[in-house]
C-alpha positions as CSV (number, residue, x, y, z in Angstrom):
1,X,118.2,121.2,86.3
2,X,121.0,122.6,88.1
3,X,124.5,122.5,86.2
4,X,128.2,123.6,87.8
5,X,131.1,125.1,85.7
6,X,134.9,124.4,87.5
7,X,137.6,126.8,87.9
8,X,140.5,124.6,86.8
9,X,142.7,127.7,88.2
10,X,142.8,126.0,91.6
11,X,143.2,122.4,93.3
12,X,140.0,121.8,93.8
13,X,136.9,122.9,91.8
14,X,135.2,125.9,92.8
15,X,131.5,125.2,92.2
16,X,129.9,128.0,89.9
17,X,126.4,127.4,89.9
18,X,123.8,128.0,86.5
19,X,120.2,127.1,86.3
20,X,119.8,127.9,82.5
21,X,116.0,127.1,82.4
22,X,115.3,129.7,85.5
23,X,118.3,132.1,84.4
24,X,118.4,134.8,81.6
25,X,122.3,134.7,81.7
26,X,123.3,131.3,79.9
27,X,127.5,130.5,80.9
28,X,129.1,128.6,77.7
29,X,129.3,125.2,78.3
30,X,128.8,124.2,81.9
31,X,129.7,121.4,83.2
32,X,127.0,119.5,84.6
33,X,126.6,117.7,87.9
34,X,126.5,114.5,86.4
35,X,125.7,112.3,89.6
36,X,123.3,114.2,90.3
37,X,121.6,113.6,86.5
38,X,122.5,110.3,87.1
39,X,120.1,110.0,90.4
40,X,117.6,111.6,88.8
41,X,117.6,109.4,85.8
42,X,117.7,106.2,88.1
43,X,114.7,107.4,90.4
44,X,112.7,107.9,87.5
45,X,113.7,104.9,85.8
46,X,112.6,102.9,88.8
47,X,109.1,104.6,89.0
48,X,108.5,103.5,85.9
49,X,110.3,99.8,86.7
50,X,107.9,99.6,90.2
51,X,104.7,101.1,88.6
52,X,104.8,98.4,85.2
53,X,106.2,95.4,87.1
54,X,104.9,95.7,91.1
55,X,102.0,94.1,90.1
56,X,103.6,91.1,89.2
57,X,106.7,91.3,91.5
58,X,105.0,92.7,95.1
59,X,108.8,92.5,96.4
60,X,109.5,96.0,94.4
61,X,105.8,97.2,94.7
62,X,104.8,99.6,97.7
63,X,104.4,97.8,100.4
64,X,100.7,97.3,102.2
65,X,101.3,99.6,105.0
66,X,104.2,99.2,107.3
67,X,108.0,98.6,105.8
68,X,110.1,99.6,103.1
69,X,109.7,98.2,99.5
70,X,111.8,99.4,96.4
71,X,108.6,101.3,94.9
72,X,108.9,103.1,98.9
73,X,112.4,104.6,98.2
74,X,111.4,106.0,94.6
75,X,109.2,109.5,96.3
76,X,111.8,110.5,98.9
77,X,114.7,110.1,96.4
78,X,112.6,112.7,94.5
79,X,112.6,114.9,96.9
80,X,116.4,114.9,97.8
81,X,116.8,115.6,94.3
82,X,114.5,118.4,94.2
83,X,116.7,119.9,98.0
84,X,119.8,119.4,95.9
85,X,119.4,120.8,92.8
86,X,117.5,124.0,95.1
87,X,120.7,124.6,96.5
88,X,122.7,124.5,93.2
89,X,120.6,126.3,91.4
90,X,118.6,129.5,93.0
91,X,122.6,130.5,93.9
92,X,122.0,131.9,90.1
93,X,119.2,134.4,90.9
94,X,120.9,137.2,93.0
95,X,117.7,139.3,93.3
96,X,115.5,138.0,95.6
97,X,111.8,139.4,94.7
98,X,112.7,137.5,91.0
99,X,114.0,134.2,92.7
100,X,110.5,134.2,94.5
101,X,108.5,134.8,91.6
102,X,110.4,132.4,89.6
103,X,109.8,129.4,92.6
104,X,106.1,130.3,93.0
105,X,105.5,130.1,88.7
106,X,107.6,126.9,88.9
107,X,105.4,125.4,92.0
108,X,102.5,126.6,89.5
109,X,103.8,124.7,86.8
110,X,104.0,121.7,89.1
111,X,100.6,122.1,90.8
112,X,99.1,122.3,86.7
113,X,100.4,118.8,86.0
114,X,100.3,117.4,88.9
115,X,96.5,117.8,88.8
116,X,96.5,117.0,84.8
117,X,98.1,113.4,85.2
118,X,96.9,112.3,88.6
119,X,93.5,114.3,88.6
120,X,92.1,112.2,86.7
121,X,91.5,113.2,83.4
122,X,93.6,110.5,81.6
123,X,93.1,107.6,82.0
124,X,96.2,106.0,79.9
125,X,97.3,103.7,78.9
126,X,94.9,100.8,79.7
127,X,91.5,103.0,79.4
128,X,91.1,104.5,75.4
129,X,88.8,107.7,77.6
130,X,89.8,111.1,79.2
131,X,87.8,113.5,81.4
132,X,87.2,114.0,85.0
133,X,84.7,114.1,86.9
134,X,85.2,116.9,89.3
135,X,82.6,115.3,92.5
136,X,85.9,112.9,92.7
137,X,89.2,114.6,90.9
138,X,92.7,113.5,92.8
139,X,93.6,116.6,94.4
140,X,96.9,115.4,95.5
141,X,99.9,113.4,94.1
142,X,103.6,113.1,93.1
143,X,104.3,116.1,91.9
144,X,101.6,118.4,94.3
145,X,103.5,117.2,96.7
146,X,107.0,118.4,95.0
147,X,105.4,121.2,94.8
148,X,104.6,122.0,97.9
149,X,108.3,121.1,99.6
150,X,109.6,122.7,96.6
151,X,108.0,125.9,97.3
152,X,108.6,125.5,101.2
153,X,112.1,124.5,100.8
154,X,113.0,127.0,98.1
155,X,111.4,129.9,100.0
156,X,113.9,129.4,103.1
157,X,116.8,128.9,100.8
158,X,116.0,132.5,99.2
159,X,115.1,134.3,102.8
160,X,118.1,132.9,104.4
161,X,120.7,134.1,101.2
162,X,122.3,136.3,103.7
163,X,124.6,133.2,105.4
164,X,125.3,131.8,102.0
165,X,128.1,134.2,100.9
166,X,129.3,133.7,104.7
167,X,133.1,131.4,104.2
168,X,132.4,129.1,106.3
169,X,134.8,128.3,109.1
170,X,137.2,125.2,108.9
171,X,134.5,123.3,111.7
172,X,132.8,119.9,111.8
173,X,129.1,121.5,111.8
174,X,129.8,124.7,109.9
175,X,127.7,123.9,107.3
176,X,124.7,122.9,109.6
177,X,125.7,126.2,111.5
178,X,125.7,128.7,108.5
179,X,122.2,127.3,107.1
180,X,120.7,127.5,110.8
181,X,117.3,128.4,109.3
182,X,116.8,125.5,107.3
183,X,117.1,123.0,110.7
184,X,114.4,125.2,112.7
185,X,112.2,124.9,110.0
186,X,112.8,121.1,109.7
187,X,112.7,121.1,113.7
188,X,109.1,122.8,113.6
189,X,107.9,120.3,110.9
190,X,108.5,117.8,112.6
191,X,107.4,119.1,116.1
192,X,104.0,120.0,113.7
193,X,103.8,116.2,112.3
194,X,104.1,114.6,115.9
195,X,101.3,117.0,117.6
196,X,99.1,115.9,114.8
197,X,99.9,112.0,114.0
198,X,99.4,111.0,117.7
199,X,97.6,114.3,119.5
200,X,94.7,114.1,116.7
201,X,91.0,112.2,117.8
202,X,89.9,110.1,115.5
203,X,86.1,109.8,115.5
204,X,84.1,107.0,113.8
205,X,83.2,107.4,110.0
206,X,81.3,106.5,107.2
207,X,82.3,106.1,103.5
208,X,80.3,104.9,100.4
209,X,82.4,102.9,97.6
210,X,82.3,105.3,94.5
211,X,84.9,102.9,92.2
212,X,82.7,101.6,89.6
213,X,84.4,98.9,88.8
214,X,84.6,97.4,93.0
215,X,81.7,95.0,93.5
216,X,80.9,96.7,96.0
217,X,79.6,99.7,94.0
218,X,77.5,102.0,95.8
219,X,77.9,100.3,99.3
220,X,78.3,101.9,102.5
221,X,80.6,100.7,105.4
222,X,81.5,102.2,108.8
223,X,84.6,102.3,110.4
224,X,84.6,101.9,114.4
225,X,87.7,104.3,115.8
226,X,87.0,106.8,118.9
227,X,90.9,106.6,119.6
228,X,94.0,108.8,119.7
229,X,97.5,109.1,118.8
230,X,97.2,105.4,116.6
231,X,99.7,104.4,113.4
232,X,96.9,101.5,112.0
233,X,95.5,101.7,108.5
234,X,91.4,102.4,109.5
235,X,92.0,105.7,112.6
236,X,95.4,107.6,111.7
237,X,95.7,111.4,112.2
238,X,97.0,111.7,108.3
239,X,93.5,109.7,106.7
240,X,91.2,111.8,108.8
241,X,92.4,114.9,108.2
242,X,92.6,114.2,104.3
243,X,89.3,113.0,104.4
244,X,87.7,116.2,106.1
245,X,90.0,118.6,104.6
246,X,89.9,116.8,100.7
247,X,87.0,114.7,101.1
248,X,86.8,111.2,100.9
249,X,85.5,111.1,97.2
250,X,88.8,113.1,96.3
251,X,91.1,110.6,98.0
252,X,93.7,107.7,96.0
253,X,91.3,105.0,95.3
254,X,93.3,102.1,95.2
255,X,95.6,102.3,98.1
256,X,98.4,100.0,98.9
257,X,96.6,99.4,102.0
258,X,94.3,96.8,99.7
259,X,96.8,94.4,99.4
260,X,97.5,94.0,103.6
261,X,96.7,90.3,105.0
262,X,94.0,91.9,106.5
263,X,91.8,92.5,103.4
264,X,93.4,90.2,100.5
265,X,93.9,86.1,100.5
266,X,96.5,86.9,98.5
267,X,98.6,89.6,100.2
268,X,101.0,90.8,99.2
269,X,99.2,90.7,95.7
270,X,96.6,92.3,95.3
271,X,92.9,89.8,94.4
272,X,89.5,89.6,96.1
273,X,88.8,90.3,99.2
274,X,88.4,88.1,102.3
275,X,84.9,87.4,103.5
276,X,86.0,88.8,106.7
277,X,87.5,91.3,105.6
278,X,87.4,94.9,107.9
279,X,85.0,97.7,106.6
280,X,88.5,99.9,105.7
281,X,89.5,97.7,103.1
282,X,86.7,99.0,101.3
283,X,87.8,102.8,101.4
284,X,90.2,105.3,99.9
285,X,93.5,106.6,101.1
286,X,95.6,109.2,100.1
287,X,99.7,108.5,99.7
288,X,100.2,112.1,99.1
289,X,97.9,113.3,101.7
290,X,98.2,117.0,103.7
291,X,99.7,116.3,106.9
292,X,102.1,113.1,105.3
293,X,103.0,116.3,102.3
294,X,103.8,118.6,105.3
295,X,106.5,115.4,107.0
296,X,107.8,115.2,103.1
297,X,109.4,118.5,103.2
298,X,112.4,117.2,105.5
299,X,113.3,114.8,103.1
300,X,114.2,118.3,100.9
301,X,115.6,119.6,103.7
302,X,117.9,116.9,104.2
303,X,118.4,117.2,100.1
304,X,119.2,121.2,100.0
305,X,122.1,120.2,102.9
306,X,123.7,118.2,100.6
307,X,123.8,120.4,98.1
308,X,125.8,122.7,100.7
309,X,127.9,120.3,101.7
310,X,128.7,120.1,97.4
311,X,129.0,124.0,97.2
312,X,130.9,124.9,100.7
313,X,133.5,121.8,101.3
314,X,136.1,121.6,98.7
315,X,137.7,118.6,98.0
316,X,136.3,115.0,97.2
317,X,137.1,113.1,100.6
318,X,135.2,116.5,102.8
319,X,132.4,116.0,100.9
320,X,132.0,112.2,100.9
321,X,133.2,111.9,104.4
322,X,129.9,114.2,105.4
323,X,127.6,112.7,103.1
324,X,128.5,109.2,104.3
325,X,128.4,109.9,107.7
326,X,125.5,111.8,107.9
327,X,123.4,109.0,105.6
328,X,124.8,106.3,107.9
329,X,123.1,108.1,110.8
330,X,120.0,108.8,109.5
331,X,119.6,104.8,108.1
332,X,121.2,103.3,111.0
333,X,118.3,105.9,113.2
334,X,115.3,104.9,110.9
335,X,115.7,101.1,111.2
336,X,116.5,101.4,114.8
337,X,113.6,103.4,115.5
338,X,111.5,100.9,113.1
339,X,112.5,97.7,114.6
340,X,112.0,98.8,118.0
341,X,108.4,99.6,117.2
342,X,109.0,103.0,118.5
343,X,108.3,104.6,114.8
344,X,107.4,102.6,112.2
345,X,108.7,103.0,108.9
346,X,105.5,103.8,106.7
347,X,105.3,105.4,103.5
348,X,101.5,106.7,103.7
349,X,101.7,108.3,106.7
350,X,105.3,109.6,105.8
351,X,106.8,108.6,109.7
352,X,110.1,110.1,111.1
353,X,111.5,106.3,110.8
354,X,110.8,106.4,107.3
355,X,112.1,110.0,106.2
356,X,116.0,109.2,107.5
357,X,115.4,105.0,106.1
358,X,115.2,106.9,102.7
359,X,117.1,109.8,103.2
360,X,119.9,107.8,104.6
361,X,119.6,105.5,101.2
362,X,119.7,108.5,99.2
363,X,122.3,110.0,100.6
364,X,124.4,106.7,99.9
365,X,123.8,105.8,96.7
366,X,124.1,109.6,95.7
367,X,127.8,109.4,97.2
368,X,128.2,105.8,94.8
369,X,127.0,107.6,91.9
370,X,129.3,110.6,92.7
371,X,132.3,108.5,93.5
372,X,131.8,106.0,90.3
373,X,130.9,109.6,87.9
374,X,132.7,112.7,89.3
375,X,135.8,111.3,91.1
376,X,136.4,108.3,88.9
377,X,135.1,109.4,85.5
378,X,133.4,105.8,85.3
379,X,130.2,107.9,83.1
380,X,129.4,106.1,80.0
381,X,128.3,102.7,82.3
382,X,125.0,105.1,82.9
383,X,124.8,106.9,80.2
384,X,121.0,105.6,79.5
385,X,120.2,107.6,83.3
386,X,121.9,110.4,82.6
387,X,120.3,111.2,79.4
388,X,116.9,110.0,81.6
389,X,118.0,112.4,84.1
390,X,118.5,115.5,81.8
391,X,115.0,115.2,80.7
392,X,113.3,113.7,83.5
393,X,110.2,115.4,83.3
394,X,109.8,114.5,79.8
395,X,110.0,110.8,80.6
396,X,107.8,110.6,83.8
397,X,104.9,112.3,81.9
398,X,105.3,109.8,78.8
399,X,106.7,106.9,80.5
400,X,105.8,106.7,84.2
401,X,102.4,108.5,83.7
402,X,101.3,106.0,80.3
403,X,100.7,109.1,78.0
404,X,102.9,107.3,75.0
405,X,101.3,104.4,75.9
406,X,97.9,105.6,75.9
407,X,98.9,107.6,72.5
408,X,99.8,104.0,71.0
409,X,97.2,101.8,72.7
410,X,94.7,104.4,70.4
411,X,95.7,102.7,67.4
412,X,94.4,98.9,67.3
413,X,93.1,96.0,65.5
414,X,89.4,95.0,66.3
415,X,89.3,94.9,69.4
416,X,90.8,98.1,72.2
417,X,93.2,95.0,73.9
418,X,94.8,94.3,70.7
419,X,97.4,96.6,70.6
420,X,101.1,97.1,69.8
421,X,101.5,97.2,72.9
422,X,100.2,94.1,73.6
423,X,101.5,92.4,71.3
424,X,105.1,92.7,71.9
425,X,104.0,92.0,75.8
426,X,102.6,88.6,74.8
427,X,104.7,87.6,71.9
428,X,107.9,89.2,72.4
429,X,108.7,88.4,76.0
430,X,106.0,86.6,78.0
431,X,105.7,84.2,75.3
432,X,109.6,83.9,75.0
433,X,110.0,83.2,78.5
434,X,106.8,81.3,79.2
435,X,106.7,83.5,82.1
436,X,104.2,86.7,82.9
437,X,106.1,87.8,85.6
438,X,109.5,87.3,84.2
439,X,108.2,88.5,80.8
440,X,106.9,91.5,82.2
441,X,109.8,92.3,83.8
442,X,112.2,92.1,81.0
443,X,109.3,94.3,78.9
444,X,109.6,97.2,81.7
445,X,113.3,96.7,81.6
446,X,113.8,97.0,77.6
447,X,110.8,98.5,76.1
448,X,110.5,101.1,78.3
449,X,113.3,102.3,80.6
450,X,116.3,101.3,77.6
451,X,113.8,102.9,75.1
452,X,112.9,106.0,76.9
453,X,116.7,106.3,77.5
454,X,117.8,106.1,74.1
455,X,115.1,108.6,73.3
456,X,116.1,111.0,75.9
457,X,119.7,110.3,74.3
458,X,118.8,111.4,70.8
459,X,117.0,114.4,72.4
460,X,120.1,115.3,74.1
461,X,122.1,115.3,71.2
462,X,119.4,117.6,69.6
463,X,119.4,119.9,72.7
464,X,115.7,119.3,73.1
465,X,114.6,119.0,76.9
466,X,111.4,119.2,78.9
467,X,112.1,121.9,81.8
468,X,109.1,123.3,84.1
């Protein structure tokens, strides 16, 4: 996690950047970029809020294919998070050849757990078994693909040092000037996503249902494409690569693509299937497929240039007056080119619509959280998301990925479903409010996000924290 120490010797703060956890040279007491904790603490906090409750509350959930939901927002503010706190903190690592090994062990790190809590193996905190069977292992998830746009991102960061101790002109697109590199890399992704998503044939194909617990067991279905260059749930570019590079049996199980009017009665919750249901309701799909990972790295990109913007302009209003601007355009560009129908905005296949809806949302409510933290001092109002924020990875394994849960779901009365966990579900809030939904709500609210940051307060205090 990136930290900055000011020079209180001039007007405005130089920015002298630390990455303690990657750095054998700790500075005494830095000063921390606290919006930037704070963002991180909030996009976990609503992982966990969108992954408890979106079941009950499809308005926060992912949405079934096309569109932006709240649970749509939580991955690409990730990622700008990640581009940011690249920029702040590889600054520390002056020799290249150790920057590079420190990024690849770090991407290694990510890749471990990434396959650990999304593989498969636990199955927390609902299912009291572990293991994987390796025929059908998740090879791809949140933080593979953080991993990958890490590595991607922080690589050009470290190749392109050279302009970084440049001063940087007095000019409106200095800053996208002196970091050159980082925009013909983003231009070539993008050039790379386009020739695939709609230059790609899409043959038929066949699948079998391998959930156990589907109805539909053991069933085989074929899906009718033979097309080109199409955005629709059954013959994209992004699920047919995925399924011939990963294999189909590797793929996300349960995609949001289940709860579409197409397949469900119910939509936008999720419930039986319609009897007329197409044959790709039946089949996997991979949110954090190869060629949707490879469109993810601009949202970094956009990240790692805000973290210039921090490091280069000095002075409050410079910085905001970029940041605003620049997330303006890129939201005011998505929905345009969403509502027109000329893009649309779609998590799974990770469209150009949907990278500046997000990155333009981040980049706003990163400026609020700067403007209410760093400018005004207004701190303690978020003190629950900083302290979330400072140990972030601590709280999306036990929290977001169910381990505590799964640890205290282990310990029951009689029967596996009786649990503490349970019980304070049914008897502290549903029951209360006579209300699953709103019950459920309140419990992902209180017992897990105000726990986990009180937690991740104490731990604070104790200067314990989780760093990869």
């Amino acid at each position: 996690m990136a930290e900055i120490k000011a020079d209180t010797t001039t007007h405005h703060h130089q920015l002298i950047v630390s990455e303690p956890d990657i750095s054998d040279h700790k500075p005494s007491k830095p000063k921390r970029v606290a919006s930037l904790d704070i963002f991180r603490g909030l996009t976990v906090s609503l992982m966990i809020l969108v992954d408890d409750a979106g079941g009950q509350w499809p308005v926060i959930g992912h949405a079934p294919w096309n569109g932006c939901n709240l649970a749509d927002f939580v991955m690409p503010f990730f990622l700008f998070i990640v581009g940011m706190a690249i920029a702040l903190s590889l600054k520390r690592i002056p020799d290249q050849l150790l920057a590079v090994k420190r990024v690849i062990l770090r991407t290694l790190k990510l890749l471990f757990w990434g396959l650990l809590l999304q593989g498969g193996f636990s199955h927390a905190p609902d299912k009291l078994t572990y293991g994987v069977d390796m025929k059908e292992i998740r090879w791809c998830g949140i933080l593979q693909r953080i991993a990958l746009a890490y590595l991607v991102v922080a690589l050009i960061e470290i190749f392109s040092r050279g302009a970084q101790t440049k001063n940087m002109a007095p000019s409106r697109f200095s800053v996208f000037k002196l970091y050159y590199w980082h925009w013909l890399v983003a231009a070539c992704v993008l050039t790379i996503y386009f020739a695939v998503i709609y230059g790609t044939y899409v043959p038929d194909w066949q699948f079998t249902v391998i959930d156990r617990e589907s109805i539909d067991y053991g069933k085989s279905f074929t899906v009718a494409c033979g097309v080109r260059g199409k955005l629709d749930p059954p013959c994209n570019a992004v699920g047919y690569i995925d399924r011939e590079v990963l294999g189909i049996n590797h793929m996300y199980p349960r995609p949001a693509w289940k709860r579409s009017k197409a397949c469900t009665e119910n939509s936008p919750y999720a419930g039986p299937f319609r009897h007329d249901a197409p044959s790709w309701c039946h089949a996997p799909f991979e949110p954090e497929g190869i060629v949707s990972s490879i469109s993810a790295i601009l949202s970094t990109i956009i990240g790692v240039h805000f973290g210039h913007v921090l490091i280069h302009m000095k002075g409050h209003p410079a910085r905001l007056k970029h940041w605003i601007l620049v997330g303006c355009a890129l939201l005011v560009l998505g929905i345009i080119l969403h509502f027109t129908h000329a893009i649309p905005s779609n998590k799974q296949l990770y469209t150009f619509s949907y990278v500046c809806i997000t990155s333009g949302a981040a980049a706003l409510v990163f400026s609020g959280f700067y403007i209410l933290v760093d400018i005004w001092d207004i701190k303690y109002l978020f003190l629950p998301l900083e302290w979330i924020g400072m140990n972030a990875m601590l709280v999306y394994v036990m929290a977001a990925e169910g381990i505590f849960a799964g640890f205290i779901n282990g310990w029951y009365y009689k029967d596996p479903h009786n649990t503490l966990v349970y019980w304070i579900q049914k008897h502290i809030f549903v029951g209360v409010w006579h209300s699953r939904r709103v019950g459920i709500l309140l419990y992902v609210l209180f017992a897990e996000i105000l726990f986990w940051g009180i937690v991740a307060g104490i731990l604070h205090r104790l200067g314990l924290y989780w760093k990869l």
